[in-house]
Each structure stands twice: as structure tokens, then as C-alpha cells.
PDB file of N, CA, C and O in Angstrom:
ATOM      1  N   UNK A   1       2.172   5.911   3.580  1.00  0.00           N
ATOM      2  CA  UNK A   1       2.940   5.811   2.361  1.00  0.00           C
ATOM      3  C   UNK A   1       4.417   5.627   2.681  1.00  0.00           C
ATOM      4  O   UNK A   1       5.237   4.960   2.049  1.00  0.00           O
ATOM      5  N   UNK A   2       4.598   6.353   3.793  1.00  0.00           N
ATOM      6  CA  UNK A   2       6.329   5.913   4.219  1.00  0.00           C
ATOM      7  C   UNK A   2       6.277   4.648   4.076  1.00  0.00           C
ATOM      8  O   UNK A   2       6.845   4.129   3.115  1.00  0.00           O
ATOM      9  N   UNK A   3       5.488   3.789   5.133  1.00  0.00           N
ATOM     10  CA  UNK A   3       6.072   2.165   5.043  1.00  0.00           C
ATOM     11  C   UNK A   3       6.151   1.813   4.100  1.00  0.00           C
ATOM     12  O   UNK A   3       6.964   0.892   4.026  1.00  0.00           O
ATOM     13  N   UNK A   4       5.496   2.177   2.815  1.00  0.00           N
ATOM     14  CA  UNK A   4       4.642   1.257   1.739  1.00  0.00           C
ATOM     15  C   UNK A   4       6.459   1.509   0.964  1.00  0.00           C
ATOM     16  O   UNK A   4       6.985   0.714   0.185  1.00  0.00           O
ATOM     17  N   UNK A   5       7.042   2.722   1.440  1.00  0.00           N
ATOM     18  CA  UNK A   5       8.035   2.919   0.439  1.00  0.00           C
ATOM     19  C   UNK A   5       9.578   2.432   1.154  1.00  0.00           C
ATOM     20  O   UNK A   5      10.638   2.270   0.550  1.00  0.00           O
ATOM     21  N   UNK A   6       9.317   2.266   2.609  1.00  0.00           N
ATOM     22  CA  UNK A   6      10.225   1.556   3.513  1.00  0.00           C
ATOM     23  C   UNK A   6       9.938  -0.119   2.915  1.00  0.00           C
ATOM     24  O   UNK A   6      10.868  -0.893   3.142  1.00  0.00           O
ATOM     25  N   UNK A   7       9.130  -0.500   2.426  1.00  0.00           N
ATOM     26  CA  UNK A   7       8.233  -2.099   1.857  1.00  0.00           C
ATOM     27  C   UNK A   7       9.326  -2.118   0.893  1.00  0.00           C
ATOM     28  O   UNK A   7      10.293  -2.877   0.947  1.00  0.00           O
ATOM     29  N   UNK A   8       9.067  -1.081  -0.143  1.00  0.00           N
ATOM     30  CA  UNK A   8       9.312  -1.483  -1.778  1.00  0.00           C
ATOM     31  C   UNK A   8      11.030  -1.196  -1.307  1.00  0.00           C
ATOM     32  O   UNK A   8      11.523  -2.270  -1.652  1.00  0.00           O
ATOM     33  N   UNK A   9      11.792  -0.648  -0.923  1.00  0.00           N
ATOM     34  CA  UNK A   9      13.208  -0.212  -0.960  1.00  0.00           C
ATOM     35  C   UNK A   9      13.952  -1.422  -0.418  1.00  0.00           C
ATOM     36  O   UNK A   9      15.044  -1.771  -0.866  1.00  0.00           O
ATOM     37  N   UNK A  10      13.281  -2.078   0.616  1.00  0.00           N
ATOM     38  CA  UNK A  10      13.629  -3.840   1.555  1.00  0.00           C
ATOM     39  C   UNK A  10      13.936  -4.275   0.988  1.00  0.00           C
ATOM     40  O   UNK A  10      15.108  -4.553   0.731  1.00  0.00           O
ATOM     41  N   UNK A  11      12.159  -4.787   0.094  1.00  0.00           N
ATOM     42  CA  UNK A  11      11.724  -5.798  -0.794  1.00  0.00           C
ATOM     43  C   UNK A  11      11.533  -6.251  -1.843  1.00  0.00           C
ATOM     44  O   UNK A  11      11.682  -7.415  -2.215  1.00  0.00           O
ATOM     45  N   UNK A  12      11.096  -5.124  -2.549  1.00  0.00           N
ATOM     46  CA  UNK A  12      10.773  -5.131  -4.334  1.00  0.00           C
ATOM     47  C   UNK A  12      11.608  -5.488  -5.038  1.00  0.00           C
ATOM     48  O   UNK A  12      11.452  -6.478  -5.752  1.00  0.00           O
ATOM     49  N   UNK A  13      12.874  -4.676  -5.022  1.00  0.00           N
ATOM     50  CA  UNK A  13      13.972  -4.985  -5.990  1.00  0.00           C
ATOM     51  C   UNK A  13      12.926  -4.221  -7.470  1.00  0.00           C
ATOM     52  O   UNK A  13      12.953  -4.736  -8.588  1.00  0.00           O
ATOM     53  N   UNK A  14      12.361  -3.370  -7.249  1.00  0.00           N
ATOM     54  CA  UNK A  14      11.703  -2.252  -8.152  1.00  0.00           C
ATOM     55  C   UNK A  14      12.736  -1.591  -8.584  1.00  0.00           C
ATOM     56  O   UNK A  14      13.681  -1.206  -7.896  1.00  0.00           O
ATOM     57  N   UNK A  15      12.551  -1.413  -9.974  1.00  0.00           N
ATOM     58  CA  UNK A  15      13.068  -0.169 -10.741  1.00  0.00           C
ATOM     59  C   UNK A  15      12.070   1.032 -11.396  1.00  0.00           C
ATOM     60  O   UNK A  15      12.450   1.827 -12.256  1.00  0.00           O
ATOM     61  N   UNK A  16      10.560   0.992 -10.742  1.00  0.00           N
ATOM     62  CA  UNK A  16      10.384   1.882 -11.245  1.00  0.00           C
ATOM     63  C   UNK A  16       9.639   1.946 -10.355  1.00  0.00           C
ATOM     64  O   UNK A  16       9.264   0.830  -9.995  1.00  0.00           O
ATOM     65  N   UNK A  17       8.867   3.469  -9.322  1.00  0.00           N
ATOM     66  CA  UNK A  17       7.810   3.601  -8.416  1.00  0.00           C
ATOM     67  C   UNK A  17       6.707   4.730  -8.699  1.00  0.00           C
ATOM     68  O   UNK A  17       7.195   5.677  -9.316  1.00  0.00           O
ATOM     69  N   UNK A  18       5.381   4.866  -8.411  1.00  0.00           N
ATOM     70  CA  UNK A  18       4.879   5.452  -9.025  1.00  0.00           C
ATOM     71  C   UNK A  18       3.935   5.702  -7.414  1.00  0.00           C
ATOM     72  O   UNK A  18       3.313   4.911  -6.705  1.00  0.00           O
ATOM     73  N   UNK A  19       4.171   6.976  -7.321  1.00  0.00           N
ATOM     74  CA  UNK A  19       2.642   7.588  -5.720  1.00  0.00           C
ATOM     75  C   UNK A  19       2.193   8.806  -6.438  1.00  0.00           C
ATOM     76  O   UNK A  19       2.794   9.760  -6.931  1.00  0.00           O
ATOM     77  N   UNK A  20       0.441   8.336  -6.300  1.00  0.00           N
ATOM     78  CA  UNK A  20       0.469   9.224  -6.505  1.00  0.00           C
ATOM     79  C   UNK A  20      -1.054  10.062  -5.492  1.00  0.00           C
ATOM     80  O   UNK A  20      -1.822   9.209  -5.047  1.00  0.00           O
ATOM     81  N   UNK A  21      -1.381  11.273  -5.222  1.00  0.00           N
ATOM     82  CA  UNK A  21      -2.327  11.336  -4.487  1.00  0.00           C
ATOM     83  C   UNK A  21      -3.288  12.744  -5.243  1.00  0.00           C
ATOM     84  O   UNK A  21      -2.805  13.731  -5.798  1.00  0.00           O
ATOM     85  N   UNK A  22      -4.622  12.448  -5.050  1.00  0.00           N
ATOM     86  CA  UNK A  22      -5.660  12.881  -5.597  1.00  0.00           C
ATOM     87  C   UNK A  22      -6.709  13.307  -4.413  1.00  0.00           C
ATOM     88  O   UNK A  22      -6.738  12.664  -3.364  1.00  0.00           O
ATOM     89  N   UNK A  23      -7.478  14.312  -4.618  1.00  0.00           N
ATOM     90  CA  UNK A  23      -8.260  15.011  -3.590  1.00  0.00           C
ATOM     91  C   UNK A  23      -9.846  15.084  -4.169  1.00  0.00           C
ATOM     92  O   UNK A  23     -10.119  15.570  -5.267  1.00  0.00           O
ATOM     93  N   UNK A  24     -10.622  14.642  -3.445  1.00  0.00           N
ATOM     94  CA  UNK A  24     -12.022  14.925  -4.307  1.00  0.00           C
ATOM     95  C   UNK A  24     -13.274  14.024  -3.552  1.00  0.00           C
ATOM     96  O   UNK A  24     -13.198  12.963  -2.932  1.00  0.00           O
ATOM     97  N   UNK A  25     -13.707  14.342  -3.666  1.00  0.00           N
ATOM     98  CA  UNK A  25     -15.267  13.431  -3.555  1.00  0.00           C
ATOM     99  C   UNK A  25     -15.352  13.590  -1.644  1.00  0.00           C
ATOM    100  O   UNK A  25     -15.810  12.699  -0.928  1.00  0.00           O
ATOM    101  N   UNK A  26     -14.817  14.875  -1.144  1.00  0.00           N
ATOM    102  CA  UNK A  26     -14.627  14.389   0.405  1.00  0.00           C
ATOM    103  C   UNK A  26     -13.638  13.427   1.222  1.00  0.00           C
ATOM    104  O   UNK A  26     -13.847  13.114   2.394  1.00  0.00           O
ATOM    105  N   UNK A  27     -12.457  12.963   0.416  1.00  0.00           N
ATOM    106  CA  UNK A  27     -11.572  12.114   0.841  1.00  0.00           C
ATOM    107  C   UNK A  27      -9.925  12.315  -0.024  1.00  0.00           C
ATOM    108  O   UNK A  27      -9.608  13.007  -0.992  1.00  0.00           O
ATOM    109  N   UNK A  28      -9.506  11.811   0.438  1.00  0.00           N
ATOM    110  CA  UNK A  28      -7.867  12.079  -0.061  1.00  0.00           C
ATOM    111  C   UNK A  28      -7.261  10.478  -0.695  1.00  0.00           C
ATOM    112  O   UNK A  28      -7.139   9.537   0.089  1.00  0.00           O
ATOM    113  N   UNK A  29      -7.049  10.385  -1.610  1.00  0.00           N
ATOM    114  CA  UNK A  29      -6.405   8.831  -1.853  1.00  0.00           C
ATOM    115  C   UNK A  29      -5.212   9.051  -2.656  1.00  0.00           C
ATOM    116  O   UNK A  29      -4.814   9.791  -3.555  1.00  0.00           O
ATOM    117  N   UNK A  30      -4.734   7.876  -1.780  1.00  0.00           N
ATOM    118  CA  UNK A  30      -2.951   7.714  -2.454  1.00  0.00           C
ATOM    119  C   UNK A  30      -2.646   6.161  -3.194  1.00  0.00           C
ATOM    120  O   UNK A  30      -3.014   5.068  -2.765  1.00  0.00           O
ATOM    121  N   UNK A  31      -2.230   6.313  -3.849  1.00  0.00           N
ATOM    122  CA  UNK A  31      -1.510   4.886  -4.989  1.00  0.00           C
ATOM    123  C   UNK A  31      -0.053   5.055  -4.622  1.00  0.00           C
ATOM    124  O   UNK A  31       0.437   6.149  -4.345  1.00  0.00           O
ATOM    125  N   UNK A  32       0.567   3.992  -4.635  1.00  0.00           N
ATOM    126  CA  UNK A  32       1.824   3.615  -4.347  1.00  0.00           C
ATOM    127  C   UNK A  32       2.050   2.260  -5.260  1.00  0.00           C
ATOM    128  O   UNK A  32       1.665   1.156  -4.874  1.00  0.00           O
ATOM    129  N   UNK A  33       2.781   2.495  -6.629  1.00  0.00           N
ATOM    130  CA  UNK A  33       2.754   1.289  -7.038  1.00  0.00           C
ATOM    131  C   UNK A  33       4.595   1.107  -7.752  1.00  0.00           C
ATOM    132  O   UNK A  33       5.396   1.993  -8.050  1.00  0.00           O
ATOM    133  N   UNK A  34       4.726  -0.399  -7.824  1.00  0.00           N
ATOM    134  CA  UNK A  34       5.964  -0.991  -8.366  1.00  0.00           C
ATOM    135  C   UNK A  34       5.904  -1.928  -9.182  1.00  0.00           C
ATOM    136  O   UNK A  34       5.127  -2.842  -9.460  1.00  0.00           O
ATOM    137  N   UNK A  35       7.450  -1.299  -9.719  1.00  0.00           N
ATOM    138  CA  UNK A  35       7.101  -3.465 -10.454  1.00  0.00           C
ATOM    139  C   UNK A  35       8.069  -3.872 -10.129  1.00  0.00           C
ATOM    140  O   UNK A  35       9.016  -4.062 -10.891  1.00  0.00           O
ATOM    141  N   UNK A  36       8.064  -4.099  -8.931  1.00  0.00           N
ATOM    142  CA  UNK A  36       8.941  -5.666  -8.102  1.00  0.00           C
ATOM    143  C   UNK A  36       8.291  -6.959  -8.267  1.00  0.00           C
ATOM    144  O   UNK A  36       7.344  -7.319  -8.965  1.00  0.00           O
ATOM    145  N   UNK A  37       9.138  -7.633  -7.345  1.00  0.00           N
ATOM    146  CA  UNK A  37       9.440  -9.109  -7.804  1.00  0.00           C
ATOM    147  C   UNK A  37       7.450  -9.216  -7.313  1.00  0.00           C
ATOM    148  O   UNK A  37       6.779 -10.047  -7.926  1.00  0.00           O
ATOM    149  N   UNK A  38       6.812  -8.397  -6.319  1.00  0.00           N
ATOM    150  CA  UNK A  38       5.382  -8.963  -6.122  1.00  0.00           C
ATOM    151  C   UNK A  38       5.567 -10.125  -5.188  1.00  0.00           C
ATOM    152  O   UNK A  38       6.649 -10.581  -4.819  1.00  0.00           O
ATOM    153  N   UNK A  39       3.953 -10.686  -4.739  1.00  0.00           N
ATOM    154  CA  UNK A  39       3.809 -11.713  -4.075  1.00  0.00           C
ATOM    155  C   UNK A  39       2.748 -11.843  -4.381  1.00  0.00           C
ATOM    156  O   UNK A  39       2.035 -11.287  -5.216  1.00  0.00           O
ATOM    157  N   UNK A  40       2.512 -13.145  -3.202  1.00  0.00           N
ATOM    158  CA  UNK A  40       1.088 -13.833  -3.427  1.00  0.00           C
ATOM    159  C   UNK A  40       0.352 -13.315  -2.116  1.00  0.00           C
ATOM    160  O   UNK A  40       0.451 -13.813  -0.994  1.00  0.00           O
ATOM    161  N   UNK A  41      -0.452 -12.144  -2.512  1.00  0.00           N
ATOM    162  CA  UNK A  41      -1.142 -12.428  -0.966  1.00  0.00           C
ATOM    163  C   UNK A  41      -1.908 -12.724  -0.879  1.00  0.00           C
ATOM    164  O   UNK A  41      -2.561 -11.805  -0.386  1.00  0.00           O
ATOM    165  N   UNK A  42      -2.909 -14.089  -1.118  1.00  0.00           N
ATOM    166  CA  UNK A  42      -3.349 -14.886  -0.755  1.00  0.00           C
ATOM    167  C   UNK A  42      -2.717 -15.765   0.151  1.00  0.00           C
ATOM    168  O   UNK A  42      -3.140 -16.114   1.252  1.00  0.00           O
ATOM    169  N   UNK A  43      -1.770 -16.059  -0.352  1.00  0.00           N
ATOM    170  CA  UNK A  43      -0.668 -16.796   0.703  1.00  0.00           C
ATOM    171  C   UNK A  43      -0.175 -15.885   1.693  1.00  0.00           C
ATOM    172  O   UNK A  43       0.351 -16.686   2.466  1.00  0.00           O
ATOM    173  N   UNK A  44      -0.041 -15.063   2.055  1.00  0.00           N
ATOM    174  CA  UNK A  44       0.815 -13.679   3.114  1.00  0.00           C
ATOM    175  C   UNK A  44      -0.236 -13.172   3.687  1.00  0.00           C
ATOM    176  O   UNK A  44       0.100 -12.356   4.546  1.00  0.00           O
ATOM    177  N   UNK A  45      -1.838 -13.350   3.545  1.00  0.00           N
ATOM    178  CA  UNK A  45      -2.487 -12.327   4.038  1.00  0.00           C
ATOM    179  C   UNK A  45      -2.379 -13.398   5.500  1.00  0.00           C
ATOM    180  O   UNK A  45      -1.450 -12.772   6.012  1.00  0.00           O
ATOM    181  N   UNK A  46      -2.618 -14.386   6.382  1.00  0.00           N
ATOM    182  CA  UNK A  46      -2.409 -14.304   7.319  1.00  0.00           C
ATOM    183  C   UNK A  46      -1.420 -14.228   7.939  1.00  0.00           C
ATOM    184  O   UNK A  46      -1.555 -14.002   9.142  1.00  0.00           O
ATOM    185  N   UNK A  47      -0.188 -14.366   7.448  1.00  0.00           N
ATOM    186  CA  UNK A  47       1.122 -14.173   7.695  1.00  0.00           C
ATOM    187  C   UNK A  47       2.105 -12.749   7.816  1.00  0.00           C
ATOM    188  O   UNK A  47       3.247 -12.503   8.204  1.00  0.00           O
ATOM    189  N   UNK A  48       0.816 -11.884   7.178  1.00  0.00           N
ATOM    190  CA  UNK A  48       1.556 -10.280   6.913  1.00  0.00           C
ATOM    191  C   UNK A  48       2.029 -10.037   8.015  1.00  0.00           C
ATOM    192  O   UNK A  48       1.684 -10.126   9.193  1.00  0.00           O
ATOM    193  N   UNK A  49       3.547  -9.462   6.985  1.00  0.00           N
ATOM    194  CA  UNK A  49       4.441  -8.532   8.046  1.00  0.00           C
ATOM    195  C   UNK A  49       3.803  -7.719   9.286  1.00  0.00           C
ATOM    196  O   UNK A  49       2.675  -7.248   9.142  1.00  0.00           O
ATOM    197  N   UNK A  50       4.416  -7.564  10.357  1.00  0.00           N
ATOM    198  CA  UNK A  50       4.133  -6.365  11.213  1.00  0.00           C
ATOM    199  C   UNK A  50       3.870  -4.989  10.152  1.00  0.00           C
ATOM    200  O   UNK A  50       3.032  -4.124  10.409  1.00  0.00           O
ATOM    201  N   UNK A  51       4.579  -4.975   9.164  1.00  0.00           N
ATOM    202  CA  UNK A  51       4.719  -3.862   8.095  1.00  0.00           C
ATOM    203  C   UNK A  51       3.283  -2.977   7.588  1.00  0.00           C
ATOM    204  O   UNK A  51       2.930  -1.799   7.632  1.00  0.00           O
ATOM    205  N   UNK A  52       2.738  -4.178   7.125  1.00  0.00           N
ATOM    206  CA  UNK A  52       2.024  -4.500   6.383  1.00  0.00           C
ATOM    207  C   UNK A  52       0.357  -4.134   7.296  1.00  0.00           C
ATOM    208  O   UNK A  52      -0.579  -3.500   6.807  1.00  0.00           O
ATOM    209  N   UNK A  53       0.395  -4.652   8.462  1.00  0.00           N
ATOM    210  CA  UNK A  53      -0.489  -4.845   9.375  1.00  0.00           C
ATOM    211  C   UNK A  53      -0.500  -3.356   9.938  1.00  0.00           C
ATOM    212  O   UNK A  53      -1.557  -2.726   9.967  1.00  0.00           O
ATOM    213  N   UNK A  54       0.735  -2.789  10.397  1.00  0.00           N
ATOM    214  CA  UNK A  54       0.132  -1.742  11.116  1.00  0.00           C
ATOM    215  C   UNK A  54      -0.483  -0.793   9.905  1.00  0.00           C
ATOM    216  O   UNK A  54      -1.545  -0.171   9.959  1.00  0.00           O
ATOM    217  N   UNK A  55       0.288  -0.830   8.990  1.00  0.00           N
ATOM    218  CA  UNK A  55      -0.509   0.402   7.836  1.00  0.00           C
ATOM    219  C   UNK A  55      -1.680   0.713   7.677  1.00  0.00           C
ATOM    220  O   UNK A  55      -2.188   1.816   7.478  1.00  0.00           O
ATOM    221  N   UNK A  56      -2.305  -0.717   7.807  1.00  0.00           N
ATOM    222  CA  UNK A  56      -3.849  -1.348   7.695  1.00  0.00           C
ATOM    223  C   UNK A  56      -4.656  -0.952   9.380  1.00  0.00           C
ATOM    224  O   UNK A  56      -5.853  -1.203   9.525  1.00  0.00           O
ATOM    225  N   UNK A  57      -4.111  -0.542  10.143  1.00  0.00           N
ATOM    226  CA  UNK A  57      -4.512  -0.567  11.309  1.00  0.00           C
ATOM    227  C   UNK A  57      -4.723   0.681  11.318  1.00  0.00           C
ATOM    228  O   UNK A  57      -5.882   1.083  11.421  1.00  0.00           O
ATOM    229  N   UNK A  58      -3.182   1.965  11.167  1.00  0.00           N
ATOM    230  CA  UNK A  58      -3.333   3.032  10.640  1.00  0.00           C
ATOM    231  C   UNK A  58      -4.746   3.955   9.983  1.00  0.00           C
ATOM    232  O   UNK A  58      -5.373   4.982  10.240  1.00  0.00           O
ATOM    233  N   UNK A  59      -4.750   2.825   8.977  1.00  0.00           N
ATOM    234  CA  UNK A  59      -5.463   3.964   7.949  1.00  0.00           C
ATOM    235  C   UNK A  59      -7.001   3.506   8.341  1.00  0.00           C
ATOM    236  O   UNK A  59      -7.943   4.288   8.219  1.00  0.00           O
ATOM    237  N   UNK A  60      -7.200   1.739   8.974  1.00  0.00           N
ATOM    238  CA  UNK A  60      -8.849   2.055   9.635  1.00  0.00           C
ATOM    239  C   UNK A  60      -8.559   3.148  11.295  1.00  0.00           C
ATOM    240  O   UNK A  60      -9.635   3.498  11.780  1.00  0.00           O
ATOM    241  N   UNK A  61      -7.674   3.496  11.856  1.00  0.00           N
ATOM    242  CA  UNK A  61      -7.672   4.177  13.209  1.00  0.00           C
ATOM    243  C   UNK A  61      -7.978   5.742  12.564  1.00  0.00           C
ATOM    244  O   UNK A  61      -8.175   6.580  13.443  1.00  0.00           O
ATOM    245  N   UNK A  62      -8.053   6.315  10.984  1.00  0.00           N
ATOM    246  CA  UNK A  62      -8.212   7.261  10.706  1.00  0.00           C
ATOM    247  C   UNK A  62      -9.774   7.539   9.622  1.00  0.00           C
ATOM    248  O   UNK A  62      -9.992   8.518   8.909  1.00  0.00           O
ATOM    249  N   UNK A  63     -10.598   6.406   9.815  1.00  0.00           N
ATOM    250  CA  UNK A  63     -11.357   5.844   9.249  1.00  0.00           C
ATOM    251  C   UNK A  63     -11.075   5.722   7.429  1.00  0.00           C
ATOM    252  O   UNK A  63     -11.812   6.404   6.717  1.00  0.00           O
ATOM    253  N   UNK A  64     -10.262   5.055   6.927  1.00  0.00           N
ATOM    254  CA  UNK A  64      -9.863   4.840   5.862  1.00  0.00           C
ATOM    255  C   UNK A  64     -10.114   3.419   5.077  1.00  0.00           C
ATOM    256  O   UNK A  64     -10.505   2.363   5.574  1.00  0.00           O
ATOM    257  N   UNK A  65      -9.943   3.558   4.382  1.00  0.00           N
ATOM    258  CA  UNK A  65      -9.719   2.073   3.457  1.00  0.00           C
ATOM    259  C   UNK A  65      -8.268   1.908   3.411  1.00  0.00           C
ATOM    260  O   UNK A  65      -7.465   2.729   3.855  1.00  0.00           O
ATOM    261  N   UNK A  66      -7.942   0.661   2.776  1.00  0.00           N
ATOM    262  CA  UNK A  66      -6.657  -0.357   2.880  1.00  0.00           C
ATOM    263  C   UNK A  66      -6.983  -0.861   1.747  1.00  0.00           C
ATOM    264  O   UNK A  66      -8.009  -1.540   1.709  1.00  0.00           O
ATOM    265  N   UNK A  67      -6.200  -0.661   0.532  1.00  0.00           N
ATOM    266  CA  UNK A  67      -6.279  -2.172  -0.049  1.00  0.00           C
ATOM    267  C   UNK A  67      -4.383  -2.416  -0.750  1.00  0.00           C
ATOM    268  O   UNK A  67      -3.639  -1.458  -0.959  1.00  0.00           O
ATOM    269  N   UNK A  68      -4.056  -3.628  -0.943  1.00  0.00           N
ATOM    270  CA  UNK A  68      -2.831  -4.001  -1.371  1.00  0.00           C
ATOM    271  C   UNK A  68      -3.151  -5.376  -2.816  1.00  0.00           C
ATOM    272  O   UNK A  68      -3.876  -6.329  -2.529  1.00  0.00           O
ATOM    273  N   UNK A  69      -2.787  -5.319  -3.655  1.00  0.00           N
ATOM    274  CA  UNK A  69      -2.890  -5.942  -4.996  1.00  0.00           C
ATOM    275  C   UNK A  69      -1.157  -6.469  -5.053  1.00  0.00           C
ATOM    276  O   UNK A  69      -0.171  -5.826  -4.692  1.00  0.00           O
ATOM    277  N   UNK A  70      -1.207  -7.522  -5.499  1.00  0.00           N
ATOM    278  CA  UNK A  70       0.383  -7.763  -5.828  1.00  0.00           C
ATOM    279  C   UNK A  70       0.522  -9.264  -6.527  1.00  0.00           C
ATOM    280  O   UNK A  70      -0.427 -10.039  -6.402  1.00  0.00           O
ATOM    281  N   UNK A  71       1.570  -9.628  -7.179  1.00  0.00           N
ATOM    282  CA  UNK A  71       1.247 -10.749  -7.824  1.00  0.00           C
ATOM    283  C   UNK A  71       2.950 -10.888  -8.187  1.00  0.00           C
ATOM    284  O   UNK A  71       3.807 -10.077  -8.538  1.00  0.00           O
ATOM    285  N   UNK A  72       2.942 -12.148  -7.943  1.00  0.00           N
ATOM    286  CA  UNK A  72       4.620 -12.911  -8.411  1.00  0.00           C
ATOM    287  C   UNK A  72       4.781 -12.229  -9.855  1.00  0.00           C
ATOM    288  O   UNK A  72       4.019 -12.216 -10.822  1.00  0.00           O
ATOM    289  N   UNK A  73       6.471 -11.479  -9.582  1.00  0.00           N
ATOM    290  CA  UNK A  73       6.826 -11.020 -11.139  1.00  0.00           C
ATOM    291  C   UNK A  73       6.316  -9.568 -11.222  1.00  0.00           C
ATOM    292  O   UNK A  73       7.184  -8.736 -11.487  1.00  0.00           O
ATOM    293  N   UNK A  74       4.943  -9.079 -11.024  1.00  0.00           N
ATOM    294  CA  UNK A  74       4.133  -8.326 -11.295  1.00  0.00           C
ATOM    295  C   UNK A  74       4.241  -7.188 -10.336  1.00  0.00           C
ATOM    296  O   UNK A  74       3.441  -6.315 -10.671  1.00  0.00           O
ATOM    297  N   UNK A  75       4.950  -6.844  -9.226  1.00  0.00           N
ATOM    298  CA  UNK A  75       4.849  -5.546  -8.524  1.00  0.00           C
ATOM    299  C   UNK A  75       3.947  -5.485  -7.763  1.00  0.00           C
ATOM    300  O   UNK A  75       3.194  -6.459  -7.793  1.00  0.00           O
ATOM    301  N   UNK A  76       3.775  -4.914  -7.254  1.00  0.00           N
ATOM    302  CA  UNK A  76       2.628  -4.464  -6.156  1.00  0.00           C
ATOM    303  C   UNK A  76       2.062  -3.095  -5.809  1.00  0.00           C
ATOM    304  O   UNK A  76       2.851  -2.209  -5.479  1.00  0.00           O
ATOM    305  N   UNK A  77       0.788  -2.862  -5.858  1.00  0.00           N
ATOM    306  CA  UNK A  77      -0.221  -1.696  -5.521  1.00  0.00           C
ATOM    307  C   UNK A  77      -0.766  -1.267  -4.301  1.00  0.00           C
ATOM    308  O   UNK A  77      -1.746  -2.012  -4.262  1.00  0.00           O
ATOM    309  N   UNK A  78      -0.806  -0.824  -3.626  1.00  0.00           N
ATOM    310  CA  UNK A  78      -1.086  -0.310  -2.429  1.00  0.00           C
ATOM    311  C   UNK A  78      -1.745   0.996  -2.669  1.00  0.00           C
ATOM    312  O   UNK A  78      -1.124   1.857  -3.293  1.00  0.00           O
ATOM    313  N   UNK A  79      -3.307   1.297  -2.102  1.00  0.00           N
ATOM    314  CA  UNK A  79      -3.957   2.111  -1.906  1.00  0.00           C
ATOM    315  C   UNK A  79      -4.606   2.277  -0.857  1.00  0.00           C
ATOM    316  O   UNK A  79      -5.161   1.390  -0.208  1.00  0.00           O
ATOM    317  N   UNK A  80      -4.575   3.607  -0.585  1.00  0.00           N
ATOM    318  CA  UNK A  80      -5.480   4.577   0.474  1.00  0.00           C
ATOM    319  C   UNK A  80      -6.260   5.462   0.261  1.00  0.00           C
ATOM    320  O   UNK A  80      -6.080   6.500  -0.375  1.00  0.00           O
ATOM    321  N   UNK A  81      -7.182   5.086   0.792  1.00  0.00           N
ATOM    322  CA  UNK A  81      -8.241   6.641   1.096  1.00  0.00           C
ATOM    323  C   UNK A  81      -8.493   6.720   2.434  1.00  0.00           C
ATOM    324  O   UNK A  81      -8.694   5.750   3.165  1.00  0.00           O
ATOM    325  N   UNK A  82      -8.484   7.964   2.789  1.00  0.00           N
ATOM    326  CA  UNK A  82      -8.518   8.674   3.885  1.00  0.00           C
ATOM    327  C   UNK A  82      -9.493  10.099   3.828  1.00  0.00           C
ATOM    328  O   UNK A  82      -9.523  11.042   3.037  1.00  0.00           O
ATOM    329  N   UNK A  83     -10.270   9.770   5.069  1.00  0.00           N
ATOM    330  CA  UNK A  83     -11.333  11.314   4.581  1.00  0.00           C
ATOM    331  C   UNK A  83     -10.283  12.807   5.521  1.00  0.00           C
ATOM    332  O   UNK A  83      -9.841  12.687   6.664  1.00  0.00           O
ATOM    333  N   UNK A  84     -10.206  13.393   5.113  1.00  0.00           N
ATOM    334  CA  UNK A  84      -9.849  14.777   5.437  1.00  0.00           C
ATOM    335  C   UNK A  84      -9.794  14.834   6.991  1.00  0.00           C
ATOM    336  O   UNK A  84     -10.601  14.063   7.511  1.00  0.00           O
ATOM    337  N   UNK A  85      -9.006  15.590   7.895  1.00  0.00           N
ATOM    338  CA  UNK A  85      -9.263  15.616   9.012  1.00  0.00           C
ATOM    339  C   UNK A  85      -9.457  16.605   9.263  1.00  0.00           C
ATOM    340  O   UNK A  85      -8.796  17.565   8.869  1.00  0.00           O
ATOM    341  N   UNK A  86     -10.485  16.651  10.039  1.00  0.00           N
ATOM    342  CA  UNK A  86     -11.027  18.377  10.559  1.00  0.00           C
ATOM    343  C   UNK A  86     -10.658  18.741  12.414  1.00  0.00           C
ATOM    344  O   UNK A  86     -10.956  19.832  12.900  1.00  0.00           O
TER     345      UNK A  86
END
């Protein structure tokens, strides 16, 4: 979630941010969302930042999910789940 908020402070040009994290079902998940300027990642997914990439590397090295939503104009979403570490 640091990067995601090292991302939006760069890049977004956001005025409003929203994290939030929830516990349940055996796993931990976090939302990180804005409404910045957004992108296309369709276009960026092979091009993603180092930024972008290690987060995703991160959260499968902790067996997690990754996902990022974002759209021109529209802000961008970034979520995690992560199972608990024992």
C-alpha cells in the first residue's frame, strides 16, 4: 500500500484517496482507491512501471492476489489480498 500511495502522490494529481482494509474469510484485503487523472492499462500492462511490477511480485512472494483497475479521467483502484502470516 506504501507504493500504491508513493503511485497516487507522483501521479494522480488526486484530490480525494480512499484505503481501506478488511479481515475475514482467512485473508486480509486492502483497497486503495483515487480519482486521478487514471490510465489505460491495457496499454501500460506491458510497459508497467518498476512501481507497479514489484507490488505485484510482492504480494504473489506472500501468496496474494494483485489486481489494479484504472481508466483515463477516472482514478484508479488497486487491490490486495493477502492470507495472514503465521
Amino acid at each position: 500500500m506504501q507504493e500504491g500511495l508513493n503511485n497516487i502522490i507522483r501521479h494522480a494529481g488526486a484530490n480525494h484517496v480512499t484505503l481501506e482494509l478488511t479481515a475475514g474469510g482467512g485473508e486480509y484485503a486492502f483497497t486503495l482507491q483515487d480519482d486521478g487523472r487514471g490510465f489505460d492499462p491495457d496499454v501500460a500492462r506491458d510497459g508497467w512501471p518498476h512501481g507497479i511490477m514489484g507490488m505485484q511480485q510482492r504480494v504473489r512472494a506472500l501468496g496474494g492476489r494483485f489486481s489494479l483497475e484504472s481508466a483515463l479521467g477516472r482514478g484508479t483502484t488497486l487491490r490486495v489480498t493477502v492470507p495472514p502470516s503465521g
